[in-house]
C-alpha positions in Angstrom: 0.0 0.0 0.0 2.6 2.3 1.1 4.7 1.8 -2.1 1.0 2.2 -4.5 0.4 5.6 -2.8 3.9 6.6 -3.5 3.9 6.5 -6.5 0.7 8.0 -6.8 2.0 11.0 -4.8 5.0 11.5 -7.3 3.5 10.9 -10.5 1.0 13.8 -9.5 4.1 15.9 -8.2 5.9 15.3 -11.6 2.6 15.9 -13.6 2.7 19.4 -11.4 6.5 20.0 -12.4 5.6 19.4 -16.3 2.8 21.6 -16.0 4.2 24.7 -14.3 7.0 24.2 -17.0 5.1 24.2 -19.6 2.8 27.4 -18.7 6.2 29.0 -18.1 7.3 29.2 -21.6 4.1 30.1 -22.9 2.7 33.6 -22.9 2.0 35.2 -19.4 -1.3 34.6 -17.6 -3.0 37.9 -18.8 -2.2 37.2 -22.6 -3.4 34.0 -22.7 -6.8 34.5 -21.1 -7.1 37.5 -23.6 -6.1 35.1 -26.3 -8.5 32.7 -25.1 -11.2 35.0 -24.3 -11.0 35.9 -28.2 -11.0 32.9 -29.6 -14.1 31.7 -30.9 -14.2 27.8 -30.5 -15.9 25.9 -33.4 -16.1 22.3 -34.7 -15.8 21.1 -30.7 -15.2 17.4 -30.4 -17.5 15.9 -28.1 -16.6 12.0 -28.2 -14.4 10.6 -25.6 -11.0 10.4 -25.7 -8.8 6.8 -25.0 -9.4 5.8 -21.5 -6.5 4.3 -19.0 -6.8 2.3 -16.0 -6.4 3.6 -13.0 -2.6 4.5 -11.8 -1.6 4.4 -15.8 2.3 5.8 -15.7 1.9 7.9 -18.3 4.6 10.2 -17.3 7.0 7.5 -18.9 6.5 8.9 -22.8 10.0 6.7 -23.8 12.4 4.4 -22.4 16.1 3.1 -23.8 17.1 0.2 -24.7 20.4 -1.4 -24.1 22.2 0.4 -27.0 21.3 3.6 -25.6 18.2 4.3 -28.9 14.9 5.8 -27.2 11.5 3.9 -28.0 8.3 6.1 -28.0 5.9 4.6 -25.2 2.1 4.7 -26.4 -0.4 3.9 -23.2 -3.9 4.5 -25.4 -5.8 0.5 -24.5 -3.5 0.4 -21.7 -4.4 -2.1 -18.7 -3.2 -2.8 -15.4 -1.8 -6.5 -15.1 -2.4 -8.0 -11.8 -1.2 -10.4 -9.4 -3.7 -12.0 -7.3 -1.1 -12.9 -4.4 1.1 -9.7 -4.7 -1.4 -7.1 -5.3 1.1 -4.2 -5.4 2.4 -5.4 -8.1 2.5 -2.3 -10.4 2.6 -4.0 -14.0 0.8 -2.3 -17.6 1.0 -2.9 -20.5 2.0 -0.5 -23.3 2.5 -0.2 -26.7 5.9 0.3 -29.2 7.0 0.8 -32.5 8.8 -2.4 -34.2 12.2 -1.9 -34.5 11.9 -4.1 -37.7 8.9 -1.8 -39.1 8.1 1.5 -37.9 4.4 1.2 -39.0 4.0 -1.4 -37.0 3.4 -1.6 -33.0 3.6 -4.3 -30.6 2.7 -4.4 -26.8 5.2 -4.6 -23.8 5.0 -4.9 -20.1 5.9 -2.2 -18.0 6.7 -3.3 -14.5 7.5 -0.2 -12.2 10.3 -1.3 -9.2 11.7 0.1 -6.2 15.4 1.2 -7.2 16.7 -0.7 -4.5 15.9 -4.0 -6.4 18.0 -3.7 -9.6 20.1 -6.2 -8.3 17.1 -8.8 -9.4 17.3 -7.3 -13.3 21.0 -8.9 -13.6 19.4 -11.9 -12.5 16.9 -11.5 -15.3 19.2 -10.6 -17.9 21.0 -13.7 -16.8 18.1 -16.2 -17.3 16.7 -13.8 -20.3 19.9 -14.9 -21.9 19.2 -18.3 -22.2 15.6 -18.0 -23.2 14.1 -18.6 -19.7 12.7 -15.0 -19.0 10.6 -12.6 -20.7 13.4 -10.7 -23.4 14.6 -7.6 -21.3 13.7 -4.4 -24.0 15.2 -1.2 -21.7 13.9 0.9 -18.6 12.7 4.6 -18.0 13.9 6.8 -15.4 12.7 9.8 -14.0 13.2 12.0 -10.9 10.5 11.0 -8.0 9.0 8.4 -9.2 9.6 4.6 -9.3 12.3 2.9 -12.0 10.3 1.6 -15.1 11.6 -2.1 -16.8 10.0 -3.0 -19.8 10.1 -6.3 -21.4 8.4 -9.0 -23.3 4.7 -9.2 -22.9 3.7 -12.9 -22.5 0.1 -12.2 -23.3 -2.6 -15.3 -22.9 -3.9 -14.7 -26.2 -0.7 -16.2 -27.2 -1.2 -19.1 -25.2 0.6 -17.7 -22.3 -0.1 -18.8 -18.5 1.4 -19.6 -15.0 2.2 -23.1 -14.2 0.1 -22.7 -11.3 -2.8 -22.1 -13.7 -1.9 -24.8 -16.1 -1.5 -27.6 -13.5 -5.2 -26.4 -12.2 -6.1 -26.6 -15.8 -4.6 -29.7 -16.6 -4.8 -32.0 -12.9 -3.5 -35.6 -14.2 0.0 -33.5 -15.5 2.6 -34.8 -13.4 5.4 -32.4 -12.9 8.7 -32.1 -10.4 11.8 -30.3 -10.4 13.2 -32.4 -12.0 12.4 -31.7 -15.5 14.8 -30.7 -17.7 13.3 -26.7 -18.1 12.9 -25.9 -14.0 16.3 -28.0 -13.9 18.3 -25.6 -16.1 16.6 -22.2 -14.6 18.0 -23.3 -11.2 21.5 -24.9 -12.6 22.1 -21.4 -14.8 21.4 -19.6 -11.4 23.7 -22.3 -9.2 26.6 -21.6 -11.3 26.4 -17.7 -11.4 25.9 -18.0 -7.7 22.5 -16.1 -7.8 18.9 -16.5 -6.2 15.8 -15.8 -7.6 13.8 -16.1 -3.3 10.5 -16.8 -5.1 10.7 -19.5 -7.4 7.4 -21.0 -7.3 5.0 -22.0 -9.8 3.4 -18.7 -9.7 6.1 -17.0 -11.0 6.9 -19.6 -14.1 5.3 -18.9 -17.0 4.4 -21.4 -19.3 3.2 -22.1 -22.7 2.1 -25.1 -24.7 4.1 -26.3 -27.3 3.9 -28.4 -31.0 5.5 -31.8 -30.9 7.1 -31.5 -34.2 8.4 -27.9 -32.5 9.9 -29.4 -29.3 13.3 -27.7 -28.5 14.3 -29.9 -25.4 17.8 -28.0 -25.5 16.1 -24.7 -24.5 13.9 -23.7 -21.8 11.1 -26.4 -22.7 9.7 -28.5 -19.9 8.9 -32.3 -20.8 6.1 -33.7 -19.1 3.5 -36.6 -19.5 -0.1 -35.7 -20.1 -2.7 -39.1 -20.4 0.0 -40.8 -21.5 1.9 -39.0 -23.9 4.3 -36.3 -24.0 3.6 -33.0 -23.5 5.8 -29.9 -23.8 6.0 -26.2 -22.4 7.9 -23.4 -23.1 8.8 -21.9 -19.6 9.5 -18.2 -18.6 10.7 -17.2 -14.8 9.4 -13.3 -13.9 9.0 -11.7 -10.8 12.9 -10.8 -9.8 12.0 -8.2 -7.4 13.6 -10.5 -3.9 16.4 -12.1 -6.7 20.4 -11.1 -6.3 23.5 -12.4 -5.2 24.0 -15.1 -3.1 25.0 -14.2 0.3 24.1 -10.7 -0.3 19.7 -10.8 -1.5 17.3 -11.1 1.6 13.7 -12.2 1.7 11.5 -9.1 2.0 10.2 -8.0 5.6 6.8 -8.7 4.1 6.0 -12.4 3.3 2.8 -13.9 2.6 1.7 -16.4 5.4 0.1 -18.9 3.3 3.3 -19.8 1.1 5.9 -22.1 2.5 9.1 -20.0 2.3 12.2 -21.7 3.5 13.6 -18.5 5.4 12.3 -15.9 7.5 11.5 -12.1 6.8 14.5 -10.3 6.4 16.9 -13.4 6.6 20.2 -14.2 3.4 18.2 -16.3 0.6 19.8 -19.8 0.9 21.6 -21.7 -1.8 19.1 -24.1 -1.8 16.3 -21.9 -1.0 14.9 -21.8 -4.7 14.5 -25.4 -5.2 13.0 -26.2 -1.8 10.3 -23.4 -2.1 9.4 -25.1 -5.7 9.5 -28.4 -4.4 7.1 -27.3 -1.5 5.1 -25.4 -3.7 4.5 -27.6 -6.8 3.8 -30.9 -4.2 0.8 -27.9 -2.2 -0.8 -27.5 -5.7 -0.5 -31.6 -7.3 -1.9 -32.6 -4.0 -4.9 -30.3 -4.4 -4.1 -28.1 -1.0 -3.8 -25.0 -3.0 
């Protein structure tokens, strides 16, 4: 709540800056209600304009990628992504032009972060690397308000979902960590001596794929489903807790119904990552969660 109201206050005390900037250069007060006074309005368009969820960050008009080009942001049929078991979550989506075809536009996430959790971004660079993270696109800064990322939209109209929804979806899918997808998440992060501190199935996103397309060298997940195989694209997000080993702690505020293997505030363990999604994926295949 505390971090939501934040950034409502200093988006509307940026919004404030760019306004009394912008009156500045124009004409002075008196001129401009003459001017407008004077004006005769015709041809007024009465139809609404686009609409944007509440909290829309419309203050970020561009962000740069890793080659240091700007990107136009576009938040017209903008909406405001949530997660159901981290509500302050502050993720929309957003709209850019193709870098491939001007004409053309394609949506993006836009996840707004504390600054003090960049450390979790190398983490994601580090699995986006190896195809096991939504593609990393650039970030926004601006003064008072919170750091933007934006990245790959994984959008279920393309057949996007958690595991957590798909094993709810799918109940006779038997699935460990083991396979050779979750397997290579946590053995990329193992040898860079990193932590994720919330790998659970929550935050794995999955997404069906051909048999004839099956790329079992990448991040695809083999499974058996009624007796044949079955496989899954898989994405890890939410990198917010994630950083070096030894050095990222669990937040302060944890939610009481998840079985974390440390305490509020304590050093993520080495082995903390694949004991949470142990615990986690035997809760939702036993049907406790």
């Amino acid at each position: 709540m505390f971090r939501r109201n934040g950034y409502r206050l200093g988006t509307a005390l940026y919004a404030m800056h760019q306004a009394l900037d912008e009156f500045a250069n124009r004409r002075s007060a008196t001129q401009w209600l003459h001017h407008a006074s004077s004006t005769q309005v015709t041809n007024f368009d009465s139809s609404p304009g686009p609409s944007f969820p509440p909290c829309t960050p419309r203050v970020y008009h561009s962000y740069i990628d890793s080659g240091g080009d700007t990107h136009s942001l576009y938040w017209a049929d903008s909406k405001m992504v949530h997660a159901s078991d981290s509500p302050n979550n502050l993720l929309f989506t957003a709209s850019t032009l193709s870098n491939s075809d001007s004409s053309t536009s394609h949506r993006v996430l836009v996840k707004l972060m504390d600054r003090h959790t960049r450390a979790g971004l190398q983490v994601h660079k580090l699995l986006d690397d190896v195809d096991l993270a939504p593609h990393l696109l650039g970030s926004a800064e601006l003064d008072g308000v919170e750091f933007a990322v934006v990245m790959e939209y994984l959008a279920p109209e393309d057949g996007w979902m958690t595991l957590q929804a798909y094993l709810k979806a799918h109940p006779k899918v038997n699935i460990g960590v083991s396979h050779p997808g979750l397997q290579k998440a946590l053995q990329v992060m193992k040898e860079a001596k990193v932590v994720h501190g919330d790998f659970r199935p929550y935050n794995i996103m999955v997404r069906p794929k051909d048999k004839e397309d099956e790329q079992n060298d990448s991040g695809d997940v083999e499974m058996t489903v009624a007796g044949q195989e079955a496989a899954l694209e898989i994405r890890v997000i939410d990198f917010e807790s994630a950083g070096e080993l030894g050095k990222a702690n669990y937040p302060w505020r944890l939610n009481e119904r998840i079985p974390w293997p440390g305490k509020r505030g304590a050093l993520i363990g080495e082995y903390d990552d694949v004991t949470l999604l142990y615990r986690t994926l035997d809760i939702k295949q036993k049907g406790w969660a």
